[in-house]
C-alpha positions in Angstrom: -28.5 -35.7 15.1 -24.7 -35.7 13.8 -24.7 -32.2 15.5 -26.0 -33.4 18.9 -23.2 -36.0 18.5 -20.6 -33.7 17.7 -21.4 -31.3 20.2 -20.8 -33.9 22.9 -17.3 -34.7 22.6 -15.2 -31.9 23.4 -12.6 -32.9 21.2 -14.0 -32.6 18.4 -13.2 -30.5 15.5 -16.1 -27.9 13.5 -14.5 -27.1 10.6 -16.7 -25.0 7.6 -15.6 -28.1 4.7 -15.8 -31.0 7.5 -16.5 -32.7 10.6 -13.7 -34.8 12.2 -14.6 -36.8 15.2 -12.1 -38.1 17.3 -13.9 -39.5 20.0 -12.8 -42.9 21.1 -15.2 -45.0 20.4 -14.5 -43.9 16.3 -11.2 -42.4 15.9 -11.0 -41.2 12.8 -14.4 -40.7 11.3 -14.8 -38.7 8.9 -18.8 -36.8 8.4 -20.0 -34.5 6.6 -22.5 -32.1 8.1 -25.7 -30.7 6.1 -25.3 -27.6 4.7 -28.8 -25.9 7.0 -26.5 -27.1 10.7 -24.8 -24.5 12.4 -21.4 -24.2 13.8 -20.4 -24.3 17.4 -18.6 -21.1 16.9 -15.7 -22.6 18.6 -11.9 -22.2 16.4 -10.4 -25.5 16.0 -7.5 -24.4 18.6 -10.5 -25.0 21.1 -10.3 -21.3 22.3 -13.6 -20.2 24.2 -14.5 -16.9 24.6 -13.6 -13.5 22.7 -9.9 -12.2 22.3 -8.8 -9.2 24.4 -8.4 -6.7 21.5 -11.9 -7.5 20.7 -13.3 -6.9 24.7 -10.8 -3.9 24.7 -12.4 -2.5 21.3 -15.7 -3.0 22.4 -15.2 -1.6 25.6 -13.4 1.5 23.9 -16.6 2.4 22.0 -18.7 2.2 24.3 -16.9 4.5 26.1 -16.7 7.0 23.9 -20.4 6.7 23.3 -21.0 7.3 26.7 -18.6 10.4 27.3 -19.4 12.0 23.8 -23.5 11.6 24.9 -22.6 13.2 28.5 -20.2 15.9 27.2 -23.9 16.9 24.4 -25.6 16.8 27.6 -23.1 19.3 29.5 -22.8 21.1 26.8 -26.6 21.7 25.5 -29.4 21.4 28.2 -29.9 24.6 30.0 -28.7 24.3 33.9 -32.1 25.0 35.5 -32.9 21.5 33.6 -29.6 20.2 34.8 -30.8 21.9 38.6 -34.3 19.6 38.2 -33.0 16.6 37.6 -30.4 16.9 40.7 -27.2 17.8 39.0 -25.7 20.7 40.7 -22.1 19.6 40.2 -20.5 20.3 37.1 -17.8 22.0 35.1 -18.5 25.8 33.7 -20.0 25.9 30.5 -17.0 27.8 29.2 -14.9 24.4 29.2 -17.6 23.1 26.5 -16.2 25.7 23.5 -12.5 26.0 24.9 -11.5 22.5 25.1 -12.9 21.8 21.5 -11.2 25.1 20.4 -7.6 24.7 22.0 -7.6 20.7 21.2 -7.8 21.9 17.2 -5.8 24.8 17.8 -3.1 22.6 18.8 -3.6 19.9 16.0 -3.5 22.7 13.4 -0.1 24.5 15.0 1.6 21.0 15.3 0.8 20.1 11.6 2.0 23.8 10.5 5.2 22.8 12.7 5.4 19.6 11.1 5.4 21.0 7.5 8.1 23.7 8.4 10.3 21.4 9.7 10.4 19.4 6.4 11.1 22.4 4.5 13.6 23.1 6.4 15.5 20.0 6.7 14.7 19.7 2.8 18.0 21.0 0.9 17.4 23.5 -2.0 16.7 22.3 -5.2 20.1 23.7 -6.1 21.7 22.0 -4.1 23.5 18.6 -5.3 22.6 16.6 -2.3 18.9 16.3 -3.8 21.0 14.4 -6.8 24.1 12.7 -4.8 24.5 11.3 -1.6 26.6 8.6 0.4 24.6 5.7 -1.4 24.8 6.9 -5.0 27.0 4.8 -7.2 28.5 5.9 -10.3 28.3 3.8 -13.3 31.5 1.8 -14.3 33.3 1.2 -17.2 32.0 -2.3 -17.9 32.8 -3.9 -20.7 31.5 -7.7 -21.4 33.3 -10.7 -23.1 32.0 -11.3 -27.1 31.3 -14.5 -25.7 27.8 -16.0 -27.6 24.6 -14.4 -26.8 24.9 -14.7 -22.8 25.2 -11.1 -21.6 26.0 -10.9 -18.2 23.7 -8.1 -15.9 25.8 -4.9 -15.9 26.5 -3.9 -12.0 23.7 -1.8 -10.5 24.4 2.0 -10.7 22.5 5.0 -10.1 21.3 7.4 -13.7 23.3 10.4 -14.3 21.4 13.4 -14.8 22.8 14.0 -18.2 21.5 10.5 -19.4 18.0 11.8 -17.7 18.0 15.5 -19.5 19.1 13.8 -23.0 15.9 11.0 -22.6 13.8 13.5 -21.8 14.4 17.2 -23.5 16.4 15.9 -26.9 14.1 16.1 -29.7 14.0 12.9 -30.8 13.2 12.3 -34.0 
């Protein structure tokens, strides 16, 4: 019953921890709904319907459902089958393995392409620009006031390499 009543004025609000009615004749009345009712399904903006990424999504799959069951088809069933069922029109069979073939041919070459590219635009490793370049910042000679306990955060600076190898291949012991 405080569904039914709910469900008649269009202004009202379904919400998952409460029912808000803002009907005239109570404005402000606050109802709790049992726990077994279910929701309208309408958002409290009071949009109807399904968004357009979702129709488009749906749509998309479908599609491709549809176009991967008649490319099996093509591809598979004999033509006097094809012939029968009044079919006569259709690409050759060839275009069922080369398509496939070139499409991953072509994925493979561009990844391979991709990957030299890198290495080439990738400076040797004894090079000093995989160390330095225009945003590196050498440390400065900071030296804080002996004032109490407050030090004050040195200014940011990148690691020299010599600080790295000593941390790292000293024997520390």
């Amino acid at each position: 019953m405080l569904n039914e009543r709910v469900m008649e004025d269009p202004r009202s609000v379904n919400s998952p921890r409460r029912v808000l009615s803002l009907s005239r004749k109570r404005k402000g009345t606050l109802s709790f709904p049992e726990p077994d009712d279910k929701a309208s399904g309408f958002g409290p903006s009071g949009e109807h319907g399904p968004k357009p990424s979702e129709v488009y999504g749906f749509v998309g799959s479908i599609s491709t459902v549809v176009a991967t069951v008649i490319f099996l088809v093509w591809a598979y069933v004999p033509e006097p089958w094809l012939h029968a069922i009044g079919i006569f029109y259709y690409p050759s069979k060839y275009w069922a393995l080369a398509v496939p073939t070139y499409a991953m041919v072509t994925i493979v070459l561009a990844i391979g392409f991709y990957i030299g590219l890198n290495f080439m635009a990738t400076p040797p490793p004894t090079s000093l620009n995989t160390i330095f370049d225009e945003y590196s910042r050498e440390p400065s000679s900071f030296e804080p006031s002996a004032e109490g306990d407050e030090q004050p955060i040195e200014p940011i600076s990148d690691i020299g390499i010599n600080q790295i190898n000593d941390l790292m291949f000293n024997d520390q012991k």
